[in-house]
C-alpha positions as CSV (number, residue, x, y, z in Angstrom):
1,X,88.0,50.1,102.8
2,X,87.8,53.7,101.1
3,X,85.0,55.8,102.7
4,X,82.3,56.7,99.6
5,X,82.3,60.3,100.4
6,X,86.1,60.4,100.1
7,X,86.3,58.9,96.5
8,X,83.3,61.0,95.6
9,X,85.4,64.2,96.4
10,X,88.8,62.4,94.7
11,X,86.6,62.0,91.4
12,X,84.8,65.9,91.3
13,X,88.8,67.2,91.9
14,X,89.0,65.0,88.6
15,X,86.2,66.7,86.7
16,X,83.6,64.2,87.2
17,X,80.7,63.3,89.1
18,X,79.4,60.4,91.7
19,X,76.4,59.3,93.7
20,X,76.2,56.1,96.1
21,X,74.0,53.7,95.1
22,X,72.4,50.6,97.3
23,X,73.9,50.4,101.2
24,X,76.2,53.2,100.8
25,X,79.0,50.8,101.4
26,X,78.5,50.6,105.2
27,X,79.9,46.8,105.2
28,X,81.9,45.2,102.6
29,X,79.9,44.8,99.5
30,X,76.8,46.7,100.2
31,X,77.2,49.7,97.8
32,X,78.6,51.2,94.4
33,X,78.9,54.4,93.5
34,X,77.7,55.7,90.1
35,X,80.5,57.8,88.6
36,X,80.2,60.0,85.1
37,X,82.7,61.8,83.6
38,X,84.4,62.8,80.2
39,X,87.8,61.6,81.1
40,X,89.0,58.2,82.0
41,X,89.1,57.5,85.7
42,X,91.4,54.3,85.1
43,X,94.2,55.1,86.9
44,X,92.3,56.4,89.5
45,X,90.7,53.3,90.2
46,X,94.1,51.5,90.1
47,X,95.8,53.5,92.6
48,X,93.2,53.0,95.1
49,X,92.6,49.3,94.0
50,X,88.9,49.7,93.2
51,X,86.9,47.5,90.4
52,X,85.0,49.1,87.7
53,X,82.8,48.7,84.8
54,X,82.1,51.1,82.2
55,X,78.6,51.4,80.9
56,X,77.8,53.3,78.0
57,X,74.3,55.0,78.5
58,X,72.1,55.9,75.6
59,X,71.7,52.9,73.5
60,X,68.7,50.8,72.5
61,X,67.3,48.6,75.1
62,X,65.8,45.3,75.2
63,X,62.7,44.3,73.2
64,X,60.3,41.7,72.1
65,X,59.8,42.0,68.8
C-alpha cells in the first residue's frame, strides 16, 4: 500500500492539491485522501492502481420541501 504523504507530493508535482481524511490510512481501509485539482488525475490513479470518485462541489443540496 502507497504511503498518503507520497501520493500527496505525486498529485501537487501534478498541479493539484490533497489532504488525508479519516485514519490517515494506517491499515488497509482506514483513510482517503481529498484531492482537488483542474486537471484530470485519471491516469494517475491507474498507474498506481488506486480507486476514485469524482465529486463535483457547489451544487444544491438536499431539502425538504
Amino acid at each position: 500500500m502507497l504511503k498518503f504523504t507520497f501520493l500527496i507530493r505525486k498529485i501537487e508535482k501534478a498541479g493539484g492539491a490533497a489532504k488525508i481524511c479519516g485514519g490517515g490510512g494506517k491499515t488497509k481501509g482506514t483513510g482517503m485522501l481529498l484531492v482537488y485539482t483542474n486537471s484530470s488525475l485519471k491516469e494517475f490513479f491507474i498507474r498506481y492502481n488506486l480507486s476514485y470518485s469524482k465529486v463535483i462541489l457547489g451544487g444544491e443540496g438536499v431539502r425538504e420541501e
